[in-house]
ROBATOR-786827 format. One record per residue (C-alpha): residue number from 1; residue in one letter; x, y, z. Coordinates in nm, 4 decimals, always signed. Example, Ala and Ser with C-alpha at 12.3 -4.5 7.8 and 13.67 -1.06 7.14 Angstrom:
# residues 2
{balo: 1 | bami: A | c1: +1.2300 | c2: -0.4500 | c3: +0.7800};
{balo: 2 | bami: S | c1: +1.3670 | c2: -0.1060 | c3: +0.7140};
END
This chain:
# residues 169
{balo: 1 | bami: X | c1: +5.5276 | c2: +10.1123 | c3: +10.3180};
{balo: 2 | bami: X | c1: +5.3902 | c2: +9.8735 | c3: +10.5209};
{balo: 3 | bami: X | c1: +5.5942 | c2: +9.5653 | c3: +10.7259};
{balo: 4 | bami: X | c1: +5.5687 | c2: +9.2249 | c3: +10.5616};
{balo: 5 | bami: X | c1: +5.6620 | c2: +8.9500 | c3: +10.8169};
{balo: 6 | bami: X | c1: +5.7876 | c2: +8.6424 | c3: +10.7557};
{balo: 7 | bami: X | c1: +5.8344 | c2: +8.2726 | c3: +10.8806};
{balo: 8 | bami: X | c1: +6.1240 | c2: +8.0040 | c3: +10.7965};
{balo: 9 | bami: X | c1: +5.9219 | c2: +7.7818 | c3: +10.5269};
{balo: 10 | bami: X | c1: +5.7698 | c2: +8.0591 | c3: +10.3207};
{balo: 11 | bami: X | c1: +5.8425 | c2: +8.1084 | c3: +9.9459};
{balo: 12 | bami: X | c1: +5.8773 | c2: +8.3914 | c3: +9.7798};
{balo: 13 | bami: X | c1: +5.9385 | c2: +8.5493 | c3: +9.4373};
{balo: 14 | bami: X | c1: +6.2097 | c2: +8.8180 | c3: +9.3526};
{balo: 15 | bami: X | c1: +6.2416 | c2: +9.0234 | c3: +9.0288};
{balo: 16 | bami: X | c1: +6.5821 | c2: +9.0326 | c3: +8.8563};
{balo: 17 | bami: X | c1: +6.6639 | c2: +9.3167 | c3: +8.6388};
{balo: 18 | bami: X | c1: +6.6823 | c2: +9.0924 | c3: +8.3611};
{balo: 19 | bami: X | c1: +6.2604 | c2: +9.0764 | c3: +8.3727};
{balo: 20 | bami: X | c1: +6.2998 | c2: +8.7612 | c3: +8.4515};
{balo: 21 | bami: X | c1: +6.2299 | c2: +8.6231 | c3: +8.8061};
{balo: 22 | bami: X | c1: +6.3511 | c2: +8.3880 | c3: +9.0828};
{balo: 23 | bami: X | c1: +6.2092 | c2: +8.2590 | c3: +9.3755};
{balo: 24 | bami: X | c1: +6.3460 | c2: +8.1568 | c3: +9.7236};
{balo: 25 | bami: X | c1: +6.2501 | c2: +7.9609 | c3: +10.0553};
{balo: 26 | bami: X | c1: +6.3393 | c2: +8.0889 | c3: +10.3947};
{balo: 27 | bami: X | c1: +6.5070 | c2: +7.7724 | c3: +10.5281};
{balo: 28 | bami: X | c1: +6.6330 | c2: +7.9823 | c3: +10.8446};
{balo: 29 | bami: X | c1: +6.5110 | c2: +8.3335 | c3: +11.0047};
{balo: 30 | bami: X | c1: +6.7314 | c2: +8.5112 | c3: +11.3111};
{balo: 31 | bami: X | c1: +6.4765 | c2: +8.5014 | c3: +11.5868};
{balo: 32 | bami: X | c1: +6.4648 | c2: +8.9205 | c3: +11.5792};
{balo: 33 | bami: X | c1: +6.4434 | c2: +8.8613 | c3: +11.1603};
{balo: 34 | bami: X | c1: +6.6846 | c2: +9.1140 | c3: +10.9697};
{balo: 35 | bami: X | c1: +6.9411 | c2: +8.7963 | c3: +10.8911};
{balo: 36 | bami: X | c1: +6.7884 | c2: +8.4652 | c3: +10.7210};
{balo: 37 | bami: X | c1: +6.9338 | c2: +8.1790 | c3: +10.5124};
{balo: 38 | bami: X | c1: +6.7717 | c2: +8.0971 | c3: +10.1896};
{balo: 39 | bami: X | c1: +6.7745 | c2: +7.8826 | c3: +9.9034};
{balo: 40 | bami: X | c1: +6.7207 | c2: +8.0181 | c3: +9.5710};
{balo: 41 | bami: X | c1: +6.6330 | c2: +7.8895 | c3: +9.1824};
{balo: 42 | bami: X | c1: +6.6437 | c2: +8.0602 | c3: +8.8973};
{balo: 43 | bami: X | c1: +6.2320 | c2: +7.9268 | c3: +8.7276};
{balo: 44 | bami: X | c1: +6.0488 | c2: +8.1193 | c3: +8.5234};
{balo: 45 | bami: X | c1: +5.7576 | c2: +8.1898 | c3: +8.7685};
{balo: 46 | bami: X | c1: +5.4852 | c2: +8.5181 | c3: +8.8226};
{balo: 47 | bami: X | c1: +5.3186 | c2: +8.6180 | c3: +9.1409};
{balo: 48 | bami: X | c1: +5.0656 | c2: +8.4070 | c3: +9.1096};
{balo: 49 | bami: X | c1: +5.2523 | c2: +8.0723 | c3: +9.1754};
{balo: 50 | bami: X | c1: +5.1712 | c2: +7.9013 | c3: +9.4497};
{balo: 51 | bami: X | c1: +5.3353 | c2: +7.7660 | c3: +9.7261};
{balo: 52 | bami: X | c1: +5.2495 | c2: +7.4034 | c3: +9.5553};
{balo: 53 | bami: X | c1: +5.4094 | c2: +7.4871 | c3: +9.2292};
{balo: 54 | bami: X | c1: +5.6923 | c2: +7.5407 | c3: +9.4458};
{balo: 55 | bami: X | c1: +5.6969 | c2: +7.1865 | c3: +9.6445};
{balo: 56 | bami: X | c1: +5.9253 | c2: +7.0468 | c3: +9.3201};
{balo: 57 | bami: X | c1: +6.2466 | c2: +7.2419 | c3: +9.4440};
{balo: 58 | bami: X | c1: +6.4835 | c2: +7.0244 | c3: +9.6372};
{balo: 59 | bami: X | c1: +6.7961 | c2: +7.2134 | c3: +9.8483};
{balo: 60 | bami: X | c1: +7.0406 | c2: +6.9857 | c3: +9.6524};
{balo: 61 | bami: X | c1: +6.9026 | c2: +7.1967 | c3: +9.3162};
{balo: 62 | bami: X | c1: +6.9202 | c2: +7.5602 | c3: +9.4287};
{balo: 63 | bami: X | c1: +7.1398 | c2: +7.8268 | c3: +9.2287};
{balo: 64 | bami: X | c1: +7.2482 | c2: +7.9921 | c3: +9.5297};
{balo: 65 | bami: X | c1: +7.2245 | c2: +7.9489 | c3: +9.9118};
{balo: 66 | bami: X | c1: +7.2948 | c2: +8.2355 | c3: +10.1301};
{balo: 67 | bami: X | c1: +7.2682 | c2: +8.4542 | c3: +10.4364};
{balo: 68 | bami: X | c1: +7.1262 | c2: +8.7527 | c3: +10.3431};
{balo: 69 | bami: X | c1: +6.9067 | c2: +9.0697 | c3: +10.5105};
{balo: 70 | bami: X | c1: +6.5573 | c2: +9.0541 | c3: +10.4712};
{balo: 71 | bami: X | c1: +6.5408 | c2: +9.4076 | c3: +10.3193};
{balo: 72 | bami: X | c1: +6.3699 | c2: +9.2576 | c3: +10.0314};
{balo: 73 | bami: X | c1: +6.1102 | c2: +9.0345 | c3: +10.2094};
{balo: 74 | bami: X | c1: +6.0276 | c2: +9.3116 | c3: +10.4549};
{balo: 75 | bami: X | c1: +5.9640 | c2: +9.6230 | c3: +10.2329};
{balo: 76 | bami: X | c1: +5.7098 | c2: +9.3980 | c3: +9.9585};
{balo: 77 | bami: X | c1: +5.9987 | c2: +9.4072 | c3: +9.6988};
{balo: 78 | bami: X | c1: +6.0362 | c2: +9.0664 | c3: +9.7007};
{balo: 79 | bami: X | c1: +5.6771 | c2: +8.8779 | c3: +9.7413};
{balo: 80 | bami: X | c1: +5.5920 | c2: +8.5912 | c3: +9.9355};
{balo: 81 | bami: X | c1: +5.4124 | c2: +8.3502 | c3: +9.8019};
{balo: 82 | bami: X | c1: +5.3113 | c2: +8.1585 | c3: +10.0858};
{balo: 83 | bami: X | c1: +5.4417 | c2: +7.8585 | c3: +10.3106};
{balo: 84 | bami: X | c1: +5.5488 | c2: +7.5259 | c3: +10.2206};
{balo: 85 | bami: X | c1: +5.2925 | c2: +7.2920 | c3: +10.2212};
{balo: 86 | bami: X | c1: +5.4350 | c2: +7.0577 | c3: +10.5066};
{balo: 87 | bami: X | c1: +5.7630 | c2: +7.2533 | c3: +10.6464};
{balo: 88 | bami: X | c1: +6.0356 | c2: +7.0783 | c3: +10.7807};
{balo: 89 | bami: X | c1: +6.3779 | c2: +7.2014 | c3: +10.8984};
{balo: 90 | bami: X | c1: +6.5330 | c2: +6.8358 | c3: +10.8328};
{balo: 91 | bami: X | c1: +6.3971 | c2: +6.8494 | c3: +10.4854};
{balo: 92 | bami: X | c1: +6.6157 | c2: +7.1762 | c3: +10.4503};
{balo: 93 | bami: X | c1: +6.9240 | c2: +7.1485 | c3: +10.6344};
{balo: 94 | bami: X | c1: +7.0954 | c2: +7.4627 | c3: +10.7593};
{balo: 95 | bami: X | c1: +7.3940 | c2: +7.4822 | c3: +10.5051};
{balo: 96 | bami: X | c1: +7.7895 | c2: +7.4638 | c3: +10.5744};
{balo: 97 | bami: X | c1: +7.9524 | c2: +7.7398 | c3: +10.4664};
{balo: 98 | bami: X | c1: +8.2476 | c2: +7.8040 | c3: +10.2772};
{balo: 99 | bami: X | c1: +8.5312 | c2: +8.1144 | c3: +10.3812};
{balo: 100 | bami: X | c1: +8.8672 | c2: +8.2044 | c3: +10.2531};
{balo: 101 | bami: X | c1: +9.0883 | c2: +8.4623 | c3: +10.3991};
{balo: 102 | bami: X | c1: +9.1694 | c2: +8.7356 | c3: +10.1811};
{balo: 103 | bami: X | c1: +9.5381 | c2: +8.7888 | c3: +10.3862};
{balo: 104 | bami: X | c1: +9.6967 | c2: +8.4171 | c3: +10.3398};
{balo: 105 | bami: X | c1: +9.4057 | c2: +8.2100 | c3: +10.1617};
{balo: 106 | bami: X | c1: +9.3038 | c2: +7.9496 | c3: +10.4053};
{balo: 107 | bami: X | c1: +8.9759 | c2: +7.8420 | c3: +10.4009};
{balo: 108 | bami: X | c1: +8.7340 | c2: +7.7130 | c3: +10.6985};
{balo: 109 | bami: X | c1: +8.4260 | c2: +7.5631 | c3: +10.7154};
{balo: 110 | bami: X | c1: +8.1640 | c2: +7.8075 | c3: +10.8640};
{balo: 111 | bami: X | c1: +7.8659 | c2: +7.6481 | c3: +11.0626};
{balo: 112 | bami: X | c1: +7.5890 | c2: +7.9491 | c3: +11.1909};
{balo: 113 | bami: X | c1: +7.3710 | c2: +7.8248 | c3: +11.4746};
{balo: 114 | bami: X | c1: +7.0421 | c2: +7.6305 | c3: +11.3708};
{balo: 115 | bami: X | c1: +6.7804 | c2: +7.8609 | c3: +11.4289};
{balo: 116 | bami: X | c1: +6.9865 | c2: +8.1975 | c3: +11.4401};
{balo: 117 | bami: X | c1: +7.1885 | c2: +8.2768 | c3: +11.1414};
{balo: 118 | bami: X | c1: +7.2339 | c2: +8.5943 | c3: +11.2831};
{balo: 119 | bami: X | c1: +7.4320 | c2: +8.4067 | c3: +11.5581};
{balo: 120 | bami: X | c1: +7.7972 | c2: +8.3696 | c3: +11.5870};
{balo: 121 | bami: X | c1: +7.9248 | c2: +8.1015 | c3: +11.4117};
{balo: 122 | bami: X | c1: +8.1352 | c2: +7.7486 | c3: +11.4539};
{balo: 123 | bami: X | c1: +8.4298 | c2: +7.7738 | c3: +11.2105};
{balo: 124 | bami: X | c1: +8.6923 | c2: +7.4865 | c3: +11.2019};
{balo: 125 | bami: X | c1: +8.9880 | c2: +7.4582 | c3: +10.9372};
{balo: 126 | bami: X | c1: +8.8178 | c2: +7.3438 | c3: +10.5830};
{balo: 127 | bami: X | c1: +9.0325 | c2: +7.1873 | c3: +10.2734};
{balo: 128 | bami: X | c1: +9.0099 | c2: +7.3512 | c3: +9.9259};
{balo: 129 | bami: X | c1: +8.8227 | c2: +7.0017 | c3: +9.8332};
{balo: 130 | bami: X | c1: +8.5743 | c2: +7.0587 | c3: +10.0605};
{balo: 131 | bami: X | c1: +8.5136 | c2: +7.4315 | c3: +10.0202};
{balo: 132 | bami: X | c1: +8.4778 | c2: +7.3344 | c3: +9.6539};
{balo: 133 | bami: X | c1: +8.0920 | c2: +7.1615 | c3: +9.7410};
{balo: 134 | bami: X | c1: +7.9724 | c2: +7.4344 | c3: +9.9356};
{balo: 135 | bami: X | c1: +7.7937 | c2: +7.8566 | c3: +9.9278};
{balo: 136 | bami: X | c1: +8.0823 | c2: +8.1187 | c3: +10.0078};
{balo: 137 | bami: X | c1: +8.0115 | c2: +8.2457 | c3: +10.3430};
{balo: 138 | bami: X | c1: +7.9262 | c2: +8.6428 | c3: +10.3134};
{balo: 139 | bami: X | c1: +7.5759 | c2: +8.8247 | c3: +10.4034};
{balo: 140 | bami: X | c1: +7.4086 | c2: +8.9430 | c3: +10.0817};
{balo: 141 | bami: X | c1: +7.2256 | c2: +9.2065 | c3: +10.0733};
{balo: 142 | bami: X | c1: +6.8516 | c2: +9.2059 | c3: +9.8577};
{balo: 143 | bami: X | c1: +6.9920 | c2: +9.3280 | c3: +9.5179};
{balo: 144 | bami: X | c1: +7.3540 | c2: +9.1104 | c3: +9.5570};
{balo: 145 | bami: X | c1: +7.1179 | c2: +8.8404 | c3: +9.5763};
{balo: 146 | bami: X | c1: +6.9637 | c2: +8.9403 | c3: +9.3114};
{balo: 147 | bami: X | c1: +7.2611 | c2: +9.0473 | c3: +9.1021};
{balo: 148 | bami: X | c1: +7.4572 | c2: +8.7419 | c3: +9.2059};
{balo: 149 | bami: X | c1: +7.1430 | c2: +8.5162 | c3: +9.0161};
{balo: 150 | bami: X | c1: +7.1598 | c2: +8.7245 | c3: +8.7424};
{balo: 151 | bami: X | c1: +7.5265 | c2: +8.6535 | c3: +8.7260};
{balo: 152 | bami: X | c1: +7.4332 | c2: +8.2447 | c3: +8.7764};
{balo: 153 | bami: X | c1: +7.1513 | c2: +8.3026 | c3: +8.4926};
{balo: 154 | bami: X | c1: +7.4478 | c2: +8.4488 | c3: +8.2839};
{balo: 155 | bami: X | c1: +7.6471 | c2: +8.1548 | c3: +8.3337};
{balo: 156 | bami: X | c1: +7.9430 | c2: +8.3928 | c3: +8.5301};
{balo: 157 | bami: X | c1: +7.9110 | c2: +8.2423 | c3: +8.8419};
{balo: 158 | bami: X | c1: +7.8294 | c2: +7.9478 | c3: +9.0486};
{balo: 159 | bami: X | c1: +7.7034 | c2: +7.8803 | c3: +9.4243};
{balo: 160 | bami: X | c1: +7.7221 | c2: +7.5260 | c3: +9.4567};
{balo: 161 | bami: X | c1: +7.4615 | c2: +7.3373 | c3: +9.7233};
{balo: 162 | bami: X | c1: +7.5990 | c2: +7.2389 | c3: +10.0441};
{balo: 163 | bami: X | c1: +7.6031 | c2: +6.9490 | c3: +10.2504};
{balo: 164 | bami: X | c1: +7.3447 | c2: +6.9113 | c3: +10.5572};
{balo: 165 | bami: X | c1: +7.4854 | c2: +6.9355 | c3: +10.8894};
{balo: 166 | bami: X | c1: +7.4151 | c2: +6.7324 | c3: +11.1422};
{balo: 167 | bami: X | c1: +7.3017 | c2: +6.9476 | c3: +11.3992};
{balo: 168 | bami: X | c1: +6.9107 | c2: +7.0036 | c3: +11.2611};
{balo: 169 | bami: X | c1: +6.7508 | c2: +6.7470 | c3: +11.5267};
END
């Protein structure tokens, strides 16, 4: 099997079980690769999209953003499709995310570093409210990605679209 590398800005398609696809932008990659952020829709697309019939997807519309391993993207499972026509990290903003603490329930607002989601995070103490508008914090792995937009395809679940930071100068 051979390597497939990847850059932050490239789209690519995944197959859900369903036989139904979705497709997904790297908005960040870890500088070694193996952790990346993505955005994800749920369109009825083939392999033979382009990256321009992709330029219509805005962050604010995705079914799901997530950290998650590049399994996927790196062993051809999940093909890319090419690069965004004109890239921009300020056009998609690394995400907030959202964690709650399975021992008392307090939640916190989970920040990774811009350029390395791989890289230890900034966490402060979040409200319910605010953990309410933004992705669960977690690392998915290629088929709970997949599984998990199933599951938003199904109507089970929900990832809502978080808020930019300010830190993508």
């Amino acid at each position: 099997m051979a390597k497939v590398d990847y850059l932050e800005g490239d789209w690519f398609l995944l197959p859900l079980r369903d036989g139904l696809s979705a497709c997904g932008i790297v908005a960040r990659a870890a500088p070694k690769r193996r952790i990346a952020i993505g955005f994800f829709y749920l369109a009825p697309l083939d392999a033979t999209a382009s990256s321009l019939d992709l330029e219509r997807f805005r962050p604010k519309e995705a079914a799901l953003i997530a950290r998650f391993g590049d399994l996927g993207l790196v062993d051809g499972s999940w093909t890319i499709l090419g690069r965004a026509r004109s890239w921009s990290r300020n056009a998609w903003p690394n995400p907030l995310f959202c964690r709650e603490s399975p021992l008392d329930g307090s939640v916190s607002v989970v920040e990774y570093p811009n350029g390395d989601p791989a890289g230890t995070p900034r966490v402060r103490p979040g409200t319910r409210e605010e953990c309410a508008q933004l992705p669960r914090d977690g690392l998915y792995g290629s088929i709970a990605i997949q599984d998990t937009l199933e599951a938003v395809r199904a109507g089970a679940k929900t990832q809502r679209a978080s808020r930019p930071t300010r830190s993508d100068a």
